[in-house]
N, C-alpha and C positions, 0 to 999 in steps of 0.2 A: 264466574266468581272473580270478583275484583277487591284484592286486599292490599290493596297502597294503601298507606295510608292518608287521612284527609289532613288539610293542612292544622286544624287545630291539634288531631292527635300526634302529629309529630313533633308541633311545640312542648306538649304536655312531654308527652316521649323524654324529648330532652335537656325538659327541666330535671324532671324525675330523677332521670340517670344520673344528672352532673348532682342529685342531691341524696341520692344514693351513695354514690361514691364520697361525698365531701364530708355529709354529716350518719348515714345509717350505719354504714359496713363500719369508722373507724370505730361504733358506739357501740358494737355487740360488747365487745370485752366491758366497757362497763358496764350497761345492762344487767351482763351475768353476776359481775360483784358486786353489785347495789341487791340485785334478788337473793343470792349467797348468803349476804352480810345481812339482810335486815331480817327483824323479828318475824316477819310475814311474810312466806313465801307467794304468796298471792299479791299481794297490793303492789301498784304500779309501781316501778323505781321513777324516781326523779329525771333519769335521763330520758324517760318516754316521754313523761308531761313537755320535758324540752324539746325534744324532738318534733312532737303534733303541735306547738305552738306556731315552730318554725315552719312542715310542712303547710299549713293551715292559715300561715302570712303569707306561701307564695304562691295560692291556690289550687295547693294538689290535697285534696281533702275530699272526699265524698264522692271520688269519681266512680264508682262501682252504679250508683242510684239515679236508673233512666226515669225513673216514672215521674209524671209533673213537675211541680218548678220547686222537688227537695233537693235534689242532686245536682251533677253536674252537666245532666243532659247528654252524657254520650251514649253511643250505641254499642251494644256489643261486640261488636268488633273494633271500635274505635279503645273500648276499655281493654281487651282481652293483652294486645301486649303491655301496658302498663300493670294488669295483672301478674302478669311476667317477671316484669323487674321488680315488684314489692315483693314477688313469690323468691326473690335471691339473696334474702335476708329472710330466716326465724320471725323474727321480731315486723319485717318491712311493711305490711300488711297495716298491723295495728300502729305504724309511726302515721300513717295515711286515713284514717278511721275506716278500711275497708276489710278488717277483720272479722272473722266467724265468731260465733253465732250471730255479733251483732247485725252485721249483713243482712244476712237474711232476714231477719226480725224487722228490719228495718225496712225493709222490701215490704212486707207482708205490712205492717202496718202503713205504707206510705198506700198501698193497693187497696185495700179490704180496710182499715183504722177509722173510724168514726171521727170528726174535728175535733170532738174532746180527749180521744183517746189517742189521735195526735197529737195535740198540745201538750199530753203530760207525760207521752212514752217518744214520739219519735223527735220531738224537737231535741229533747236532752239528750238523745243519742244522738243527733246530728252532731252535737258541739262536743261530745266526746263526755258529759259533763256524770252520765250514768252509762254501767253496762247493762248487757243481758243475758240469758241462757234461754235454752231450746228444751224442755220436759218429753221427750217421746218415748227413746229406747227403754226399756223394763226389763229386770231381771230372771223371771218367773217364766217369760214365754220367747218364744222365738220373735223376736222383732222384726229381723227382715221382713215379714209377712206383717204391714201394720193393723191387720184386721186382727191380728191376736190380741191387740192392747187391751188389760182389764179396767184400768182406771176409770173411775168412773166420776162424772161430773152430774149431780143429781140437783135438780129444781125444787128450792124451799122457798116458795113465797116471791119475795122478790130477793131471791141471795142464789147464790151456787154453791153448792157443795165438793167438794171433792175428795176422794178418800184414792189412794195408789199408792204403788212404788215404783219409782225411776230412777233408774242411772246411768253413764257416764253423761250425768247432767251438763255439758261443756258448759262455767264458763260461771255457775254459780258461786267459787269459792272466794271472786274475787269480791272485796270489800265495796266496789262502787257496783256491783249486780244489784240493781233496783228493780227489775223483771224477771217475773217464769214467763215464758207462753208456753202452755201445756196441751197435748193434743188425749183428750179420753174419751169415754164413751157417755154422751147426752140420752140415747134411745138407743137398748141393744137387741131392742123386736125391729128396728128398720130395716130397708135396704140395707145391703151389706156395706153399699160405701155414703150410707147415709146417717150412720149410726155414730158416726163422731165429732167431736168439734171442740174449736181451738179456743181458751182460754187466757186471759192476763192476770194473772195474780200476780200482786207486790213482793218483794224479797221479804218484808219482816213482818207477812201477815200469819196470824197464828197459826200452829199447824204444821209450819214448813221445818221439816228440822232434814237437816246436814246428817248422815248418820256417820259415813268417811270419806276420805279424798282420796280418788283412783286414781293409781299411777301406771302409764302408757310405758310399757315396757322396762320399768323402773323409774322414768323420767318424772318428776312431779311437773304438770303444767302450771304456766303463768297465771291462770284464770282459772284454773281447777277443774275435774271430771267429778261431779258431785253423784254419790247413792244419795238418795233424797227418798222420804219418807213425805206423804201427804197424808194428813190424820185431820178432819172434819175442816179441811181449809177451808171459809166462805171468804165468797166477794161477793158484789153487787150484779146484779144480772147484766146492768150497763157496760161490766168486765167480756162480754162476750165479742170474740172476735169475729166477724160479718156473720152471720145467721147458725142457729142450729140445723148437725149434719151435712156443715158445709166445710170442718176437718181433711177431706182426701183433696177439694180442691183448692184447697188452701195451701195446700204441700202440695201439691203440684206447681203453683206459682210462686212459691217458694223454692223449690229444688232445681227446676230447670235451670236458671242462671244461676243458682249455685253451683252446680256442678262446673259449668263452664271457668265459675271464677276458681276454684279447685284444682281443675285442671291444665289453666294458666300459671297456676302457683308451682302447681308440680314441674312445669316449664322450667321455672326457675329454680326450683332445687336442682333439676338436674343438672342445668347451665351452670349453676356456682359446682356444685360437683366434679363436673368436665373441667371448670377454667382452675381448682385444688386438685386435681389426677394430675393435669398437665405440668402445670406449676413446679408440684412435684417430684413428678418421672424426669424433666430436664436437670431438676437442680440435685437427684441424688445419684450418687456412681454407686456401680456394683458389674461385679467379673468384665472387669476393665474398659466400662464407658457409662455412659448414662443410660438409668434405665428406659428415658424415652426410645433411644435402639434397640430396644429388645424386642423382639418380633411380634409376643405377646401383648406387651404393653400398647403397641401402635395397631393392635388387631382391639384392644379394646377403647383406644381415643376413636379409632376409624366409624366400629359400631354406635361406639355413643353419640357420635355428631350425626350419624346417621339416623339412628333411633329418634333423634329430638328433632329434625328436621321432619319426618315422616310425622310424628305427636304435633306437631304447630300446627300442620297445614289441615289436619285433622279438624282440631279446635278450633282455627280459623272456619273452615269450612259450618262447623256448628253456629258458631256466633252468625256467618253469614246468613244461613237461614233460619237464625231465629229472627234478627231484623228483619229480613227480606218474604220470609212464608209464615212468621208464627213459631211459637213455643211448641208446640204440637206437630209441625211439618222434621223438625230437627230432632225428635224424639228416639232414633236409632242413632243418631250419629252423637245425642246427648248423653246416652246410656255408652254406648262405646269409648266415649273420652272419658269416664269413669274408669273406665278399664283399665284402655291405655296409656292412659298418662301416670295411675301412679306404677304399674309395672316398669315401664318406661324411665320413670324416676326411680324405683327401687333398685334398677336392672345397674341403673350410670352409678347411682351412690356406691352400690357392692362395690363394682370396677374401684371407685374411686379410694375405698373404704381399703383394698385387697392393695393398690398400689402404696399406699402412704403405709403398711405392716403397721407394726403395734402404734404408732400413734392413729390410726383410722379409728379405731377400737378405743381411741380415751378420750376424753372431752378440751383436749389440747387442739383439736378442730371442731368445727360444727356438724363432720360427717356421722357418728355415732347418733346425733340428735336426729339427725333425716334420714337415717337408716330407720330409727323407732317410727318418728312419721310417716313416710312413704310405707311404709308393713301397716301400722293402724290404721290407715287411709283407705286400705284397699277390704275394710270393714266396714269404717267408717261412713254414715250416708248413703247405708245399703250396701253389702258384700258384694264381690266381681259377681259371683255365681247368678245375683238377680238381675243385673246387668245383662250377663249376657245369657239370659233367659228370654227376656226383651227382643234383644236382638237378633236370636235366633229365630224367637217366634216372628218375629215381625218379615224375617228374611223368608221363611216356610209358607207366608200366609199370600206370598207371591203364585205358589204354584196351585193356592188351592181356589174352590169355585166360589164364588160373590155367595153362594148361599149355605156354602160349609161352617157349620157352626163355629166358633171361636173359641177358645179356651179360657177359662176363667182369667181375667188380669187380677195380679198383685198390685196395691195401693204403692206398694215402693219401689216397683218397677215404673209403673204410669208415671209415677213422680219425676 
């Protein structure tokens, strides 16, 4: 495994950073006051529009999107540290258009999208110009297990029907969300993983009502966690995302590089974390020296640099083989950085959260906000427990014979 990087990615690398440092990090505090301040806690502040202008004139825009000639053509591992360093900014993600849900959606239709239904869904996301949201998790049933979704997508004619409820819809509360892609049930006499399939409904087609905006540990998001209600939505059957009952592998090609880009992100929460401990513990005294000398404090920098070195080489190792063997060869090691990385992010914040005392706990730093994320995350996109369900089984299935039956797979494990 060879992870120097190539010489394009280390150009990108260090643009990225010097624009990081120049224009994202001094921008968070506005950010926050333009969201604060304006009537809509949802709708973009001005400082982002400026920001994705800027990243977007000096070429760091789209680098997440390897597939054909929409993106920027890197490879997984060539993205995975630049994942990193947007992942060390809240906000760093979406000043780059490489933000969640759109990501993915944007994967899924660059892969499987019809030319029309690129032209009208993924070009606008390229330019930043529309978002989108993700319809799957539902309230009523255990979601981990995506074979429990009720929603159903029923064929009238030449229309589709849809009738459900989903929520922590990420991503619909924002004013520029022009897309659902909704994953329900087309035939629920199929095969078990044939019985579903992925949907494009418009934000303002009838039907689609907002019932509230969930909040992550009290935190209201940027883009909002929508309860969404589906009551007799139609589209056009043309709405259909690559074929009926082809829903589990559609999320499959969608979630493997997500996860990865995930938990590159979580990279960099932890890093900005370590380098606000550090920061901290030097410049503040207590029982006559700085707390960076306390024995304590230097047992928890020592592990956190530790921890996050061990989490890279992880994710490195993932991205490696997913370029190099396929999505499906990196399948335990893509499940495992789910794991690891946001425990590993949660584990560095705490430290960071426990050194800074009562200002960690208020919104006078960004630790309080990554403390909620790194804890939702480890939910979020499949809970740890199905992860490493995954893992386990796949570690057990070493010792057993080529013709021992197998245990049923979960749709959100596979993924």
């Amino acid at each position: 495994m060879d992870f120097e990087f190539s010489p394009r990615a280390r150009e990108l690398h260090t643009r990225m950073s010097a624009f990081m440092q120049e224009y994202v990090l001094p921008a968070e505090a506005v950010h926050h006051r333009q969201l604060t301040e304006g009537d809509d806690p949802h709708r973009q502040p001005p400082v982002m529009r400026e920001l994705q202008e800027k990243a977007r004139a000096e070429g760091l825009w789209n680098l997440f999107l390897t597939h054909g000639n929409w993106g920027a053509g890197l490879t997984n591992l060539e993205y995975a540290p630049l994942a990193e360093l947007a992942g060390r900014s809240v906000m760093g993600p979406e000043v780059f258009n490489c933000s969640a849900p759109d990501t993915g959606n944007m994967e899924l239709l660059a892969l499987y999208g019809t030319p029309d239904q690129q032209d009208r869904w993924l070009r606008p996301l390229l330019t930043a110009g529309i978002r989108s949201c993700f319809a799957m998790t539902e309230p009523e049933v255990a979601s981990s297990d995506a074979r429990n979704i009720r929603t159903r997508i029923t064929r009238d004619a030449d229309s589709y029907v849809v009738n459900g409820h989903k929520w922590y819809t990420s991503g619909i509360l924002d004013p520029d969300c022009a897309l659902i892609i909704l994953m329900g049930v087309t035939d629920p006499d199929a095969k078990t993983y044939r019985r579903q399939s992925m949907l494009l409904i418009p934000r303002d087609t009838p039907g689609v009502t907002v019932l509230r905006d969930l909040p992550m540990f009290g935190y209201t998001d940027r883009c909002g966690h929508g309860d969404v209600l589906f009551e007799d939505v139609r589209v056009p059957i043309g709405n259909l995302l690559g074929r009926e009952g082809e829903g589990f592998a559609l999320a499959q090609g969608r979630l493997g590089p997500g996860r990865m880009h995930y938990a590159m992100r979580a990279v960099g929460f932890a890093e900005r974390a370590l380098d606000l401990m550090c920061r901290r513990t030097l410049s503040r005294t207590a029982f006559g020296g700085p707390l960076a000398e306390q024995g304590v404090v230097r047992e928890w920098i020592a592990r956190s640099r530790i921890e996050i070195e061990q989490l890279r080489l992880l994710v490195l190792k993932s991205a490696w083989l997913m370029d190099t063997h396929g999505n499906a060869a990196a399948r335990t090691e893509v499940a495992a950085i789910k794991v690891a990385a946001l425990e590993v992010a949660h584990r560095v914040v705490d430290r960071a959260v426990q050194a800074h005392g009562a200002a960690g706990v208020s919104d006078d730093t960004v630790l309080a906000r990554l403390y909620a994320i790194t804890r939702a995350l480890r939910i979020a996109d499949g809970p740890d427990e199905v992860h490493l369900r995954t893992v386990a089984r796949r570690e057990l299935a070493k010792y057993t014979s080529p013709t021992s039956p197998k245990s049923p797979t979960s749709p959100k494990e596979e993924a």
